[in-house]
C-alpha positions as CSV (number, residue, x, y, z in Angstrom):
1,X,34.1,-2.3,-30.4
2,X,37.7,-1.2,-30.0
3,X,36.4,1.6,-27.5
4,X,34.8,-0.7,-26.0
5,X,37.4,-3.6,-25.3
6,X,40.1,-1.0,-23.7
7,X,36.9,-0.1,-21.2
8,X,36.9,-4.0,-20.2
9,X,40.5,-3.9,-19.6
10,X,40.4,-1.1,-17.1
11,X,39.8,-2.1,-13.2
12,X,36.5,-0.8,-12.7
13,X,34.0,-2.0,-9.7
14,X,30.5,-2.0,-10.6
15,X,29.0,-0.1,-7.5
16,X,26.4,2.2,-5.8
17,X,27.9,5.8,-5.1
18,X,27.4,6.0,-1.9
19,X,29.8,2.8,-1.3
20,X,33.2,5.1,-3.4
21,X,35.5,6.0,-0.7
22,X,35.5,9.9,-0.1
23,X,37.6,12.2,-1.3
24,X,40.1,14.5,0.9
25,X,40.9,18.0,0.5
26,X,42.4,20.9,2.4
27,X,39.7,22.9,3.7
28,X,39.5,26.2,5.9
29,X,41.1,24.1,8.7
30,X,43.9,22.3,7.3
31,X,44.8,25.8,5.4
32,X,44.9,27.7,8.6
33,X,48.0,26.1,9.4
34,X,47.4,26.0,13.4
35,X,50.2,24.0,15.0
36,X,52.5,23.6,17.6
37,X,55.8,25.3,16.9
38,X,59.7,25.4,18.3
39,X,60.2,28.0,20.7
40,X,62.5,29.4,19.1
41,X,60.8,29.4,15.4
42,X,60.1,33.4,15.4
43,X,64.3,33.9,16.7
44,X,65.8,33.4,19.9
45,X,64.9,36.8,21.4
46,X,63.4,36.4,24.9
47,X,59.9,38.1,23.6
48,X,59.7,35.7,20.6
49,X,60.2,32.4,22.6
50,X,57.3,34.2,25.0
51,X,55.2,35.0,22.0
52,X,55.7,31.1,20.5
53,X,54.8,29.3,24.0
54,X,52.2,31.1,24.2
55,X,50.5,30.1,21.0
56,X,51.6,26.6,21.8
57,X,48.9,27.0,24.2
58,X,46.7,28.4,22.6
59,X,46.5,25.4,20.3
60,X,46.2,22.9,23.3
61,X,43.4,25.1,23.8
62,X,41.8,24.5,20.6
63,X,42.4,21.5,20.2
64,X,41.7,20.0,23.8
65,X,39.7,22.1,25.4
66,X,40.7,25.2,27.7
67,X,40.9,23.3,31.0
68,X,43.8,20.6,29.5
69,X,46.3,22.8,30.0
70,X,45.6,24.1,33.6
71,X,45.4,20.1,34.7
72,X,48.2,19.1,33.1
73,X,49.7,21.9,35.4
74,X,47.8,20.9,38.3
75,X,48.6,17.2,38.3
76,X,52.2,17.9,36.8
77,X,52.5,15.0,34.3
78,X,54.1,14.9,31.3
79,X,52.4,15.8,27.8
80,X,52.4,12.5,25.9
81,X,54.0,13.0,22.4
82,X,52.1,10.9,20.4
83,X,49.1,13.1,21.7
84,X,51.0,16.5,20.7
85,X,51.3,15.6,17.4
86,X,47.5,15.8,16.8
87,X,47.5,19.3,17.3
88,X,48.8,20.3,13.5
89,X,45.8,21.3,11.1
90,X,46.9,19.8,8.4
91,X,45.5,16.7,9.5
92,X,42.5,17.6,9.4
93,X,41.3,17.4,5.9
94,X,37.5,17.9,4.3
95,X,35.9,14.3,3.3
96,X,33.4,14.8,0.7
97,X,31.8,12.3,-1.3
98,X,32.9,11.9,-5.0
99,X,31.6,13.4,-7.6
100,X,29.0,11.0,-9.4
101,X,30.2,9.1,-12.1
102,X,28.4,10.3,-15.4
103,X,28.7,7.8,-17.9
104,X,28.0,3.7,-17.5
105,X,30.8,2.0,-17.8
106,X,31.4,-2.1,-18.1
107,X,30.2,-3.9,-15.2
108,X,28.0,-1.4,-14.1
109,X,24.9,-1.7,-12.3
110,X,21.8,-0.1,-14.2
111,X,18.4,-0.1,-13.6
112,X,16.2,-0.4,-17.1
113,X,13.3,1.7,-16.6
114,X,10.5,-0.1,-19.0
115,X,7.4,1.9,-17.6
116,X,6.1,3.6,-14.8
117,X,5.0,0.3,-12.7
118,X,8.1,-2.0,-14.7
119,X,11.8,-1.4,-13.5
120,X,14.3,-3.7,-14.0
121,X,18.3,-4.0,-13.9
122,X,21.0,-5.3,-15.8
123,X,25.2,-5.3,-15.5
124,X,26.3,-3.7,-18.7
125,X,28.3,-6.3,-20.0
126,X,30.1,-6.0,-23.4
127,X,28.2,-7.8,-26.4
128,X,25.3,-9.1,-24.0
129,X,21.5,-8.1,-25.1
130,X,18.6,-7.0,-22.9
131,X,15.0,-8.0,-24.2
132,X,12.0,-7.0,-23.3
133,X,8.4,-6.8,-25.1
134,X,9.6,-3.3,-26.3
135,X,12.4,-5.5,-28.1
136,X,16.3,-6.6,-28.0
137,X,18.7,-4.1,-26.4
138,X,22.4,-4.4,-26.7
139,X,24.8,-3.6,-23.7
140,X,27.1,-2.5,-26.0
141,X,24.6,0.9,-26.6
142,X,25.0,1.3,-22.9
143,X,28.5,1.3,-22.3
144,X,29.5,4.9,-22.9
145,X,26.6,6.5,-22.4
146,X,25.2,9.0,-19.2
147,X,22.8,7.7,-16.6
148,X,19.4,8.4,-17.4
149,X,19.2,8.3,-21.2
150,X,17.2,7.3,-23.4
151,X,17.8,4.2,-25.6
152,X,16.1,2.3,-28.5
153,X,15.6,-1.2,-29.5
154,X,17.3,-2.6,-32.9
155,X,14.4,-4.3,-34.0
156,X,11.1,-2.9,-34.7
157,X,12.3,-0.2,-36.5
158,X,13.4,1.6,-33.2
159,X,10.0,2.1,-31.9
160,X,10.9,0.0,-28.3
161,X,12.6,2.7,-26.0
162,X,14.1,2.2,-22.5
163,X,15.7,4.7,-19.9
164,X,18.9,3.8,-18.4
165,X,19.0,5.1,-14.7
166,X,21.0,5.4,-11.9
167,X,21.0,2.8,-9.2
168,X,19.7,4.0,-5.4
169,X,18.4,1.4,-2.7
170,X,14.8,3.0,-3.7
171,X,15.5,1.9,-7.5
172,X,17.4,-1.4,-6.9
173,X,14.1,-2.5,-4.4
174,X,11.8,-1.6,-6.9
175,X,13.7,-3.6,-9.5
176,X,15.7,-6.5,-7.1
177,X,15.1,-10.1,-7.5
178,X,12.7,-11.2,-5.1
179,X,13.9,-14.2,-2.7
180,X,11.3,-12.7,0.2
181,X,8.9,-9.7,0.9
182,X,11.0,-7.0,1.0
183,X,11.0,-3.3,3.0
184,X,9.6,-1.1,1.0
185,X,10.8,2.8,0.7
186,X,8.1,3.9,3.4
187,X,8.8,1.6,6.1
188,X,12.2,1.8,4.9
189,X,12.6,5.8,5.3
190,X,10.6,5.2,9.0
191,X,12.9,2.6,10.5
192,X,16.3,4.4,9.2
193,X,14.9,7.7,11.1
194,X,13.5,6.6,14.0
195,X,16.3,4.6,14.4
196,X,18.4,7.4,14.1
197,X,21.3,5.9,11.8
198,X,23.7,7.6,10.6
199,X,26.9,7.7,9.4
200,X,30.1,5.3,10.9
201,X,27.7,3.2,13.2
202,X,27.5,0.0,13.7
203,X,24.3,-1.7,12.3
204,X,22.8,-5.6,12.5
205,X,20.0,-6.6,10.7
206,X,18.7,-10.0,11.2
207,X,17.5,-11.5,8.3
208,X,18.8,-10.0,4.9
209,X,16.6,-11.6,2.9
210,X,16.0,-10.2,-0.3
211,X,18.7,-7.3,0.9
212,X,16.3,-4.3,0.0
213,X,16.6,-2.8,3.4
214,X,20.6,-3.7,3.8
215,X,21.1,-1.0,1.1
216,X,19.4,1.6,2.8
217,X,20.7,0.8,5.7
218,X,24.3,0.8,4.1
219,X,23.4,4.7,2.3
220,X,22.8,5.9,5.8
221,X,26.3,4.1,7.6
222,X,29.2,5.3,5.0
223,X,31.8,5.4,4.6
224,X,33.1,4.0,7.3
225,X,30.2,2.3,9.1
226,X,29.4,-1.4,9.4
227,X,26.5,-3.4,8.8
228,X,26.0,-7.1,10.1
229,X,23.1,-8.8,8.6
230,X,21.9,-12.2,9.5
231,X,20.2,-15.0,7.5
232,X,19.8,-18.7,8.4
233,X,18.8,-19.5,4.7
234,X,21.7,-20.4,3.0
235,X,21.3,-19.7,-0.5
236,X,20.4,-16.8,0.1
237,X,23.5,-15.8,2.2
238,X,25.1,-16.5,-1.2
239,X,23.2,-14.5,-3.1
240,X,23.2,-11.6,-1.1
241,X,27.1,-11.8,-0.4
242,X,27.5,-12.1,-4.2
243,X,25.3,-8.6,-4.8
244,X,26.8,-6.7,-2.5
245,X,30.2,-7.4,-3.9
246,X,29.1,-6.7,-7.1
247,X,27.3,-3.3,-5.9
248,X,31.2,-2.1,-4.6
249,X,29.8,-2.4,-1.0
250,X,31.7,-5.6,0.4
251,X,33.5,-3.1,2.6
252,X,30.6,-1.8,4.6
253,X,28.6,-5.4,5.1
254,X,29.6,-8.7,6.6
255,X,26.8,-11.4,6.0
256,X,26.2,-14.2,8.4
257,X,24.8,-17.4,8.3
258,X,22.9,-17.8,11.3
259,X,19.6,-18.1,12.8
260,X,19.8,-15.4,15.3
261,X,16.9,-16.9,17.3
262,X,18.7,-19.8,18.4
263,X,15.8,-22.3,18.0
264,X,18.5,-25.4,18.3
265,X,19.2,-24.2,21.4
266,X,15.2,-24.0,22.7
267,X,14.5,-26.9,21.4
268,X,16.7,-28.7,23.0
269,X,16.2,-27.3,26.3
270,X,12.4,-28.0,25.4
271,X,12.7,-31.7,24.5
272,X,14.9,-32.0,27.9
273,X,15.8,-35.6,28.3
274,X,15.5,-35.6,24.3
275,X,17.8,-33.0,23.6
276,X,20.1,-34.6,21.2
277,X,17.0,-35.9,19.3
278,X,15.8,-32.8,19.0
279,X,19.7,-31.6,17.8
280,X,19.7,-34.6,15.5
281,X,16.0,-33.4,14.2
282,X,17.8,-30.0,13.6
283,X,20.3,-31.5,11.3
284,X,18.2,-33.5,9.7
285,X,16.5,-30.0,8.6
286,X,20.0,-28.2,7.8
287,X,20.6,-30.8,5.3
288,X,17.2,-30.7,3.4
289,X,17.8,-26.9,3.2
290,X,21.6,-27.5,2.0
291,X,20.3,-30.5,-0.5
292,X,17.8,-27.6,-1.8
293,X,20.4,-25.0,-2.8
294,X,23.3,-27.6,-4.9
295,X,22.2,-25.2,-7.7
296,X,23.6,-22.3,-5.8
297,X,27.0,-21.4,-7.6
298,X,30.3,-22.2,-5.7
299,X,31.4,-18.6,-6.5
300,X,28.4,-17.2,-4.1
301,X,29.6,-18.5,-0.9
302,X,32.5,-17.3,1.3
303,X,35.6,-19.5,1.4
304,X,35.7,-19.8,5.0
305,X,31.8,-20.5,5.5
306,X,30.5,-19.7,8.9
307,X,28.8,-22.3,10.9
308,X,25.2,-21.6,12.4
309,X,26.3,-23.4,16.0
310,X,22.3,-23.2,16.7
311,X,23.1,-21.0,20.1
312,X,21.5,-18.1,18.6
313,X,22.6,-14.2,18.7
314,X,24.8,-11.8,16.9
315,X,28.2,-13.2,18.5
316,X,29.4,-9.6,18.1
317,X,30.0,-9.3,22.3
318,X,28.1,-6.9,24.7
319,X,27.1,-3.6,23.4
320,X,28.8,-3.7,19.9
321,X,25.9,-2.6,18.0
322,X,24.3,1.4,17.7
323,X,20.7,0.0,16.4
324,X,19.9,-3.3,15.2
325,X,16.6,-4.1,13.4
326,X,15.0,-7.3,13.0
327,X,12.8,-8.8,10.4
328,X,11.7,-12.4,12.0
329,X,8.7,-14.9,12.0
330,X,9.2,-14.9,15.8
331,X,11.3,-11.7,16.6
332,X,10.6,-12.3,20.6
333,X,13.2,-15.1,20.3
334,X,15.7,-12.7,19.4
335,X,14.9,-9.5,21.9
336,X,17.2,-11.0,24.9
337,X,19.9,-11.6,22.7
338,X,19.6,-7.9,20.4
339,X,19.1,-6.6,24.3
340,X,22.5,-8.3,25.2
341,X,24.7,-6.8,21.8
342,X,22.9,-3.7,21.8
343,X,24.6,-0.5,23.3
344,X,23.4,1.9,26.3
345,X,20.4,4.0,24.7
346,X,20.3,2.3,21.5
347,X,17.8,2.0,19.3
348,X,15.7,-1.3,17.9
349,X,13.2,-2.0,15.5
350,X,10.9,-5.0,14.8
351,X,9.5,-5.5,11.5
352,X,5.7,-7.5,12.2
353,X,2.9,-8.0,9.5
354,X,0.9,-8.9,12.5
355,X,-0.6,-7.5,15.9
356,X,-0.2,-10.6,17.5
357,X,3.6,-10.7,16.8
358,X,3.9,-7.3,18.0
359,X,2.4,-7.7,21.5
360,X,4.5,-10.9,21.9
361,X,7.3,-8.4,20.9
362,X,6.8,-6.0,23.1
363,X,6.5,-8.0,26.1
364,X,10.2,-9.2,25.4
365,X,11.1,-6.0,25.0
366,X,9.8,-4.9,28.4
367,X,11.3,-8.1,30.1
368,X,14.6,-7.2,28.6
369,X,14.9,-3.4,29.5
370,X,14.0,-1.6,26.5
371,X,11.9,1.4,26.9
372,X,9.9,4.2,25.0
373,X,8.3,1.4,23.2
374,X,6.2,2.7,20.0
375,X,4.6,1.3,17.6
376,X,3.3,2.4,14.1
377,X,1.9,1.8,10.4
378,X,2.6,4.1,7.9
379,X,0.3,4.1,4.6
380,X,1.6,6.1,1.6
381,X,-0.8,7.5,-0.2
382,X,0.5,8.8,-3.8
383,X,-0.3,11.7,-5.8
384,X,-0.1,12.6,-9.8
385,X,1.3,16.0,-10.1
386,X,1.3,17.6,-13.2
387,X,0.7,20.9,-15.6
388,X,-3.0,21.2,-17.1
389,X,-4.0,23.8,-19.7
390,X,-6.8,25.5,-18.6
391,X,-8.8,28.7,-19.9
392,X,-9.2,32.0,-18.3
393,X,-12.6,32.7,-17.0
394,X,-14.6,35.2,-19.0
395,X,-14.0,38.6,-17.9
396,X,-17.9,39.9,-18.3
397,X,-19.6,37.7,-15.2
398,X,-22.5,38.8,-13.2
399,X,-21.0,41.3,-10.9
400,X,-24.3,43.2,-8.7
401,X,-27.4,41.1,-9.6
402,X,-30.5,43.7,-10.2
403,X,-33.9,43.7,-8.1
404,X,-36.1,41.7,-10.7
405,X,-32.9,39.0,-10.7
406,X,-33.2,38.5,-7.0
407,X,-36.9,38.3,-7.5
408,X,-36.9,35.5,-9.9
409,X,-34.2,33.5,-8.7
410,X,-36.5,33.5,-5.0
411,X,-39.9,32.2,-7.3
412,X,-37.7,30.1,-8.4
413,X,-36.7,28.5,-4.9
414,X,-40.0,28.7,-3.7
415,X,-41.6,26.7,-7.1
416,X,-38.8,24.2,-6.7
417,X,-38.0,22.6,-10.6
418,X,-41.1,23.7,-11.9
419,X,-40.9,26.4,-13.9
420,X,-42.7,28.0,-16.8
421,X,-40.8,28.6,-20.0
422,X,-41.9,32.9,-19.7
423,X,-39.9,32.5,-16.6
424,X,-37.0,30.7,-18.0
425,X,-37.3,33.3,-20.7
426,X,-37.1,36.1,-19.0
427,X,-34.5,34.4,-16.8
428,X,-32.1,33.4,-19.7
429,X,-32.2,36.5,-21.5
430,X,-34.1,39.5,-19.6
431,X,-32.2,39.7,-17.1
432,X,-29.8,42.7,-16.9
433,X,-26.7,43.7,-14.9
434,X,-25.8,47.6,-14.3
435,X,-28.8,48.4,-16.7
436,X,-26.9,45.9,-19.5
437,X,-28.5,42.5,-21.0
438,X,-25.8,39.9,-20.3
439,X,-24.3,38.0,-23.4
440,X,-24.4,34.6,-24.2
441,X,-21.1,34.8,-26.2
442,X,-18.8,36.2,-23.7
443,X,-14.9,36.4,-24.6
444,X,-13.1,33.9,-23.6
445,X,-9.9,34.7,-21.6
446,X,-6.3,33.2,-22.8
447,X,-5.7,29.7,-21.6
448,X,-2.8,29.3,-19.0
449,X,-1.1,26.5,-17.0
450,X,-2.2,25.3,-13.7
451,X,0.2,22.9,-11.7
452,X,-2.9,20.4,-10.4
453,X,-2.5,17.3,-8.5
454,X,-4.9,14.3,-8.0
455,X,-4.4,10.7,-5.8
456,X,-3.8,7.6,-7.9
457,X,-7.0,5.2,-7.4
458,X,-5.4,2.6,-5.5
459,X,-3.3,2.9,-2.6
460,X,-1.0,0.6,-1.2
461,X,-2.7,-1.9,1.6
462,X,-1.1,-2.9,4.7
463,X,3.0,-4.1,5.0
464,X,3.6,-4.5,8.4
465,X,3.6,-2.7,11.8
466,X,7.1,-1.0,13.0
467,X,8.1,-1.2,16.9
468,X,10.5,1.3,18.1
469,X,12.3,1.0,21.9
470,X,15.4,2.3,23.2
471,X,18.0,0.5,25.5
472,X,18.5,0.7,29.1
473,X,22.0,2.2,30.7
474,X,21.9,-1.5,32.3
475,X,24.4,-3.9,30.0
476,X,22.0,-7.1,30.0
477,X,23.4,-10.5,30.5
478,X,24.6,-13.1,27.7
479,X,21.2,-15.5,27.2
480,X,23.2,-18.1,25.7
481,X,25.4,-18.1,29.1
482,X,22.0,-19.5,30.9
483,X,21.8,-22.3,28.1
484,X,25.1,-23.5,28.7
């Protein structure tokens, strides 16, 4: 318990690894010690000064490119300092990730791995217990321990075991707390390629929902990249603002509370003359949804609470965004405004459990200049792979059948299943090979291991169908500028 007590007093953040900052250090480049130097760093004879201007250049060179120099000489303007000083290798140092943290430590996240089909996840908290049908667990037999052990129950004599694993978006979807359908790993892996994310971009994602797919698409953006996600249901802004702190990845996400579709907005140009009814109708329906989430803690939401102004869109200004994916009832609504935040040649994705929502779709996205529109379903079908003991096959087999072999197993064929028992007789047991009767009790080979694989019985129906597009070169207009 003492060991245990100095953990808690130490400032650790429970979080995924993937949201740690990097690590620096020197590699081949910042070792090479390339710079630019004083004329007169080698001595002041004439051949040294030569010698040290014309290494200088050959750093520009590097550095630049090989035609900045000959411009700079061409246009004869001045070299601006603050752009010398990049040219000094020792800026330049590796980033790698950090090494994985081994052990679980207070606070941590941990996915509890019950059985094969039953994950769950717990923060190891000191002197809390876990319980399950396999019986009561204590936190305090995590804390301390490596990822991926093994650990058994106090009660029951010890027969209830977990595993304690390591938390990754596939783990924490398969184990998360379900406010909504979530993305599951397949569609997950096909919208974070296709939509070519990768590190340092600028993602929005509109609506977070049960924030399976906002951890993937945070993996793919460190460790310096930024992901907006949108949701119009407050509680579970709160929810998702308060996991993602707890995960150690408040610094990649900002959630927003906001119906991206702006449905205020069209249904007030819809009603017309009946416009502020239809506002006041709106409200009406903001404050049932805010009465329905008082038992949402205060700690979940953000001080300074956005306000969903009912316009619609990211507000993140023209072509902010690299890719932006959307997971809507009615994503159409949205296309003109992803179209207007989106930038030249990026990429969208729309997330539809029906065909009809994805022709409606991709109409919108025509109308808005998005093009190379494709759409697809992915179906994983799974397979058990493992090891199977099987024996050798006996080494004294037929090899060259004899005459009278061929000619019985033709009367055979041509009697069909009806057959005397002198035949079967003389079938079973006459029958020679290379002038030898065969044996009935042939040696059996050793037994060896055979890596075989075979599909599971069921297989995962259908989740949804994924359209892909690309932007235009042509920044599109603002649609809330029309509204107004």
């Amino acid at each position: 318990n003492n060991s245990i007590n100095d953990l808690v007093t130490t400032d650790i953040d429970a979080t995924m690894d993937f949201g740690r900052d990097m690590t620096k250090t020197p590699g081949i480049v910042a070792k090479s010690n390339i710079r630019l130097v004083d004329e007169t760093h080698l001595g002041d004879d004439p051949l040294d000064r030569e010698l040290c201007l014309k290494a200088n250049e050959a750093a520009k060179d590097l550095f630049f490119g090989n035609d900045y120099t000959t411009s700079k000489q061409a246009t004869d303007n001045s070299e601006d300092e603050e752009t010398l000083k990049l040219i000094d290798c020792s800026l330049y140092n590796e980033q790698h990730l950090p090494p994985a943290r081994r052990l679980i430590q207070p606070n941590d996240l941990v996915v509890v791995f019950e059985s094969f089909n039953d994950l769950n996840f717990v923060y190891a908290t000191p002197n809390d217990i876990f319980s399950n049908r396999n019986g009561h667990f204590h936190h305090n037999d995590f804390i301390g321990k490596p990822y991926g052990c093994k650990i058994r129950s106090k009660d029951n004599e010890g027969l209830g075991f977990l595993y304690l694993l390591r938390p990754t978006p596939e783990l924490w979807a398969r184990s998360l707390p379900h406010r909504t359908q979530i993305v599951h790993e397949l569609d997950a892996s096909m919208i974070t390629h296709y939509l070519e994310i990768s590190p340092n971009m600028t993602v929005c994602e509109s609506g977070t929902g049960s924030g399976a797919m906002s951890h993937v698409i945070l993996r793919s953006i460190a460790p310096k990249g930024k992901l907006h996600t949108y949701e119009f249901n407050k509680m579970r802004v709160g929810k998702a603002r308060k996991e993602f702190e707890g995960h150690g990845l408040g610094h990649l996400v900002q959630v927003h509370h906001r119906d991206v579709c702006g449905k205020k907005n069209l249904l007030a140009a819809k009603n017309g003359a009946n416009s502020e009814e239809g506002i006041e109708q709106s409200a009406e329906d903001d404050a049932l949804t805010d009465s329905a989430t008082t038992d949402v803690d205060n700690d979940d939401m953000n001080e300074e609470e956005e306000v969903d102004d009912g316009k619609g869109g990211f507000q993140l200004g023209q072509a902010a965004a690299h890719a932006i994916f959307l997971d809507l009832p009615e994503p159409w609504l949205a296309v003109p405004h992803a179209a207007y935040t989106i930038k030249p040649n990026g990429r969208i994705c729309s997330y539809s459990p029906c065909m009809e929502q994805t022709q409606k779709t991709v109409a919108a996205m025509k109308q808005n200049g998005f093009h190379s529109l494709r759409t697809v379903e992915a179906r994983l079908k799974e397979y058990y792979v493992d090891e199977y003991e099987m024996e050798t096959p006996p080494s004294d087999l037929l090899d060259i059948p004899t005459e009278e072999a061929v000619s019985l197993e033709k009367e055979r064929q041509v009697g069909g299943t009806q057959k005397t028992k002198e035949s079967e007789d003389k079938t079973d047991n006459d029958i020679k090979v290379n002038g030898k009767k065969r044996s009935n009790d042939s040696v059996k080979g050793p037994s060896r291991k055979i890596l075989c694989a075979r599909p599971f019985a069921h297989m995962r129906g259908h989740t949804a169908f994924l359209t892909f597009a690309t932007a235009g070169n042509k920044l599109r207009p603002d649609p809330n500028a029309s509204l107004t």
